[in-house]
C-alpha positions as CSV (number, residue, x, y, z in Angstrom):
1,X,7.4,16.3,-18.8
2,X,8.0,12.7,-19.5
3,X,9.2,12.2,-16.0
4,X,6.1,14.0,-14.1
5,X,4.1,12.1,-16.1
6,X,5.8,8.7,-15.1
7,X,5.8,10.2,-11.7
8,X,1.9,11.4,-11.0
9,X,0.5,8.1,-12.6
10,X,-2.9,7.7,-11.8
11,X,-3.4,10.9,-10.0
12,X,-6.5,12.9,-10.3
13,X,-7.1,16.7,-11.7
14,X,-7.0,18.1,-7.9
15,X,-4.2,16.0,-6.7
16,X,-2.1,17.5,-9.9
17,X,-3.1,21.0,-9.2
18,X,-1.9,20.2,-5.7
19,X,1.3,19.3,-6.5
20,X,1.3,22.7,-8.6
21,X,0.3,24.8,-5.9
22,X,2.8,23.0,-4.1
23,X,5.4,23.6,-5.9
24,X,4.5,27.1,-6.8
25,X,5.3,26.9,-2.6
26,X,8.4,25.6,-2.9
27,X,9.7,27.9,-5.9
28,X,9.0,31.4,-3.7
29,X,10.3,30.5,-1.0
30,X,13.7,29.4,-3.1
31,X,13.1,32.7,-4.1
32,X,12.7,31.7,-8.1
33,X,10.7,33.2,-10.0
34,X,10.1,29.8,-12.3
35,X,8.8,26.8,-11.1
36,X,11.6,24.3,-11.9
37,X,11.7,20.1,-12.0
38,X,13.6,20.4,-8.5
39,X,10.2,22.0,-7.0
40,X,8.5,19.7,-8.7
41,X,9.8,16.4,-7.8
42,X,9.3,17.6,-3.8
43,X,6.1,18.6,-4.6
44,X,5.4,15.2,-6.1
45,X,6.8,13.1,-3.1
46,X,5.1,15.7,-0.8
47,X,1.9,14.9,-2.3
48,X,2.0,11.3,-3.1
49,X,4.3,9.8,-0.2
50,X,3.2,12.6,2.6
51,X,5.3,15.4,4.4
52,X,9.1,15.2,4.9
53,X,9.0,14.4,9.0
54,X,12.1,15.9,9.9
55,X,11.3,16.0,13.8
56,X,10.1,12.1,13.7
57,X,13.9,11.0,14.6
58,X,14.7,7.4,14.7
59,X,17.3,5.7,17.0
60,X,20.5,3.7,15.6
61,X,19.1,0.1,16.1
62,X,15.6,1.8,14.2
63,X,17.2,3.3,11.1
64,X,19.5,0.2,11.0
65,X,16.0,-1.9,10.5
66,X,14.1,0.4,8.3
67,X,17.1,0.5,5.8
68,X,16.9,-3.4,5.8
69,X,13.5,-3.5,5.3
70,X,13.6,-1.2,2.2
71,X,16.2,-2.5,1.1
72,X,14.4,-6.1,0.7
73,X,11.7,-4.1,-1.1
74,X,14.0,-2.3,-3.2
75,X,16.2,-5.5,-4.6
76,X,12.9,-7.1,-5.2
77,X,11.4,-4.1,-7.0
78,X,14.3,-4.8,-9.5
79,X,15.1,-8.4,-10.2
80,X,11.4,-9.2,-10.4
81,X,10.2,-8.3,-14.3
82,X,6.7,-7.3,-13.4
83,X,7.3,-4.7,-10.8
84,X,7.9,-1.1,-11.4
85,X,11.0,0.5,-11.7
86,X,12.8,1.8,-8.3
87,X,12.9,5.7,-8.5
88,X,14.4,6.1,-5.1
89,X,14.5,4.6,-1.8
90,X,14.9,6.3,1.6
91,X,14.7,6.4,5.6
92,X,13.6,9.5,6.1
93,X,10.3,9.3,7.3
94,X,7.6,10.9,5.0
95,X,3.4,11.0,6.3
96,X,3.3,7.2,8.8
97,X,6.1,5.4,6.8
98,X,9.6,5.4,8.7
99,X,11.2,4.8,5.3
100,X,10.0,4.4,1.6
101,X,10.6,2.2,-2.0
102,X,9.1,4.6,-4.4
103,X,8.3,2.4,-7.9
104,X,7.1,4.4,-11.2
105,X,5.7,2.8,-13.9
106,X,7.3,2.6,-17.3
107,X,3.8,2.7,-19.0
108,X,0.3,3.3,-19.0
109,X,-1.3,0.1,-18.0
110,X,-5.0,-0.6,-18.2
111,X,-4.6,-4.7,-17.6
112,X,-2.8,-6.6,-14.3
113,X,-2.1,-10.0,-14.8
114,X,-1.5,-13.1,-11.7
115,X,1.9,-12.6,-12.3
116,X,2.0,-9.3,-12.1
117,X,-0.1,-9.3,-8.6
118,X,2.3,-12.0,-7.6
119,X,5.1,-9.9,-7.9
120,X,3.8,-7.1,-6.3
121,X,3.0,-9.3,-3.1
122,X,6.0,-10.8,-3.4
123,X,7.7,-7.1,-3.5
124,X,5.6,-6.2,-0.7
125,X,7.0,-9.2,1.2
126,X,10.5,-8.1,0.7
127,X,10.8,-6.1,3.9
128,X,9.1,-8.2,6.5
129,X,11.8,-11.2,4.9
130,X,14.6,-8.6,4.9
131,X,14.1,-8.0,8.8
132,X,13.6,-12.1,9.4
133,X,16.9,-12.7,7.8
134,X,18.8,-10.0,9.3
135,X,17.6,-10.1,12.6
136,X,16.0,-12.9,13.3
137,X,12.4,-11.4,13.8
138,X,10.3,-8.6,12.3
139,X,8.7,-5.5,14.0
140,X,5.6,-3.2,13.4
141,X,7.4,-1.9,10.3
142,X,5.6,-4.5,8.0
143,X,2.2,-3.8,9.0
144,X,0.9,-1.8,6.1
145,X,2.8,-4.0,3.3
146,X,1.2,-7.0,5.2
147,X,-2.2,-5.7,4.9
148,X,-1.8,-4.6,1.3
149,X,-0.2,-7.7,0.3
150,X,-3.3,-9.8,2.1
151,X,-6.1,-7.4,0.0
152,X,-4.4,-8.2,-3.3
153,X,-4.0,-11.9,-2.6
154,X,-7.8,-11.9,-1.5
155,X,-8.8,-9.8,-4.7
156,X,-7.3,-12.3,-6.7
157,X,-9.2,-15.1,-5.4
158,X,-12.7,-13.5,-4.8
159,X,-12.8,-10.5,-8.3
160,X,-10.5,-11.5,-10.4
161,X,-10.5,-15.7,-10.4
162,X,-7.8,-16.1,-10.4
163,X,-7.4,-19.1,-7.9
164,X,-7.1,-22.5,-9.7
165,X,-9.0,-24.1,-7.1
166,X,-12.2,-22.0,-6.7
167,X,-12.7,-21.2,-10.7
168,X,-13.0,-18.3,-12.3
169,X,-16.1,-16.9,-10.1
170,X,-16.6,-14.2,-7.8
171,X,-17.3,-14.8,-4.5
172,X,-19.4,-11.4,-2.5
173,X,-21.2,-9.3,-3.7
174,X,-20.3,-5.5,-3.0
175,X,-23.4,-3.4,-1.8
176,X,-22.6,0.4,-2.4
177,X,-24.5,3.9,-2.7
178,X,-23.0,5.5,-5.1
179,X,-24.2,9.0,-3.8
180,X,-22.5,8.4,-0.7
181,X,-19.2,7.5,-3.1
182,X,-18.1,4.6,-0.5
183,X,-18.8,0.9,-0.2
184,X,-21.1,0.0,2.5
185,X,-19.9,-3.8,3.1
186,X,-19.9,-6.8,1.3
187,X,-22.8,-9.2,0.8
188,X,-21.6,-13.2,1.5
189,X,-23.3,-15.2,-1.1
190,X,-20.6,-18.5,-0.2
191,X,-20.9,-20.8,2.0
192,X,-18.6,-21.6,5.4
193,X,-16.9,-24.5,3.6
194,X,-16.5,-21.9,0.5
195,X,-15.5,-19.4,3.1
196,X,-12.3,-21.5,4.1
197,X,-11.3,-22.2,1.0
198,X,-11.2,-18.8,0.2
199,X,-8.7,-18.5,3.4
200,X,-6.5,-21.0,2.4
201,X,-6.1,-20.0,-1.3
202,X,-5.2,-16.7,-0.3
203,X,-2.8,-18.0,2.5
204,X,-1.4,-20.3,0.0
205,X,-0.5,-16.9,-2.5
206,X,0.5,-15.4,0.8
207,X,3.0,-18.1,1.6
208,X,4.2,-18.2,-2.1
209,X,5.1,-15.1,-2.2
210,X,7.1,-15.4,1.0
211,X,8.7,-18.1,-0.1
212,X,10.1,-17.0,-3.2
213,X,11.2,-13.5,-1.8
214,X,12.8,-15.1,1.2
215,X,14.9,-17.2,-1.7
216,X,15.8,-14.4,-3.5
217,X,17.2,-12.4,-0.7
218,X,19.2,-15.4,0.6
219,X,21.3,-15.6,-2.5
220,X,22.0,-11.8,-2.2
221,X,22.8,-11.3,1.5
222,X,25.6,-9.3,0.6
223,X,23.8,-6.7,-1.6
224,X,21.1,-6.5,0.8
225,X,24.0,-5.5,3.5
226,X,25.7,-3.0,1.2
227,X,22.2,-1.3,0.2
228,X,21.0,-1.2,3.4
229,X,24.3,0.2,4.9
230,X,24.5,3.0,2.1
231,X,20.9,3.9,3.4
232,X,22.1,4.4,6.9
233,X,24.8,6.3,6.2
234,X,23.0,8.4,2.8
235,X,19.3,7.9,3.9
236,X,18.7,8.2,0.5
237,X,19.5,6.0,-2.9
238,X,18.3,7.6,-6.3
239,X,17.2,5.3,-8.9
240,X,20.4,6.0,-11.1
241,X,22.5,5.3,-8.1
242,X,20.8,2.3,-7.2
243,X,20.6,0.6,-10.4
244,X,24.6,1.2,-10.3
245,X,24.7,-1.2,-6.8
246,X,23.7,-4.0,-9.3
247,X,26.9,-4.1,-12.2
């Protein structure tokens, strides 16, 4: 139980009885008549990371750059304290994603500090680094982690104040309808000069964070490799097996 817990963080009522159902799935057509933690954890990874895309196959020179690129997320997940704790990494494609790092959370947290966004961003980084060093450029892969990475860095400037140069204000103000349930747009209450500040602090956390995970892959090139190559070749790492890469 401990485990689903740790692994369904943050999901709602519905998406829980989804991953039931889900399982329940999985069980008859194993022809069980228990649900057991192997259901489960596919259920789980079905519902939170999308559908196993089994057709959606990826040539050599493809799968060779996906497992580089999660492997730069992965080593980052676990050398830097504030991120989660790796519980598996992977190429197979699951939902859009060509490969996955999938974190859990070791406890229930209601606060996020700078460094904690830092290291997330900086986590995020890892694969769009992981292909620059490797190859020498990076590809469509890094889309997604780009434009997470860029809303968190942004976030911390304009809601949180966290940016040591603009003050602890927030900058645009949020018009909703709350019976619609969805924002509507933002109101700009800043001016243009305030406006580029804004764009610099949050290219100056972008940059950081680049900086520091591009640093931290250098000096482990060859664990990079060995990961990555153990993706190709498994397409899957478990956390236990994982952690063991790093003794």
């Amino acid at each position: 139980m401990e485990k689903i817990a740790r692994s369904t963080a943050g999901l709602s009522g519905a998406d829980l009885r989804n991953v039931t159902n889900e399982a329940a799935i999985l069980a008859a057509r194993g022809g069980e008549k228990k649900i057991n933690q192997m259901e489960l954890n596919s259920a789980i990874e079905k519902v939170i990371l999308g559908p196993e895309r089994k057709s959606h196959l990826l040539s050599v020179s493809e799968k060779e750059i996906s497992a580089y690129h999660e492997a730069g997320h992965a080593i980052l997940g676990k050398i830097l304290p504030e991120c989660d704790e790796v519980h598996k990494v992977s190429v197979v494609s699951r939902g859009m994603a060509l490969g996955y790092t999938w974190s859990l959370p070791t406890e229930d947290r209601k606060l996020y500090s700078r460094s904690k966004f830092e290291a997330e961003i900086t986590q995020l980084l890892g694969g769009f680094v992981a292909e620059k060093l490797t190859f020498g450029q990076v590809t469509t892969g890094a889309q997604n982690d780009l434009k997470r990475a860029t809303k968190i860095a942004r976030d911390m400037v304009m809601v949180y104040g966290m940016s040591d140069t603009l003050g602890p204000v927030v900058l645009g103000d949020k018009e909703d309808t709350i019976f619609l349930g969805k924002d509507l747009g933002e109101q700009r209450n800043y001016s243009e000069n305030k406006a580029s500040q804004i764009d610099a602090e949050v290219s100056k956390i972008i940059t950081e964070a680049q900086k520091n995970a591009q640093n931290l892959l250098k000096s482990r090139k060859s664990l990079l490799k060995a990961i990555a190559q153990k993706l190709v070749k498994e397409e899957t790492i478990e956390g236990p097996d994982f952690d063991k890469m790093f003794k």
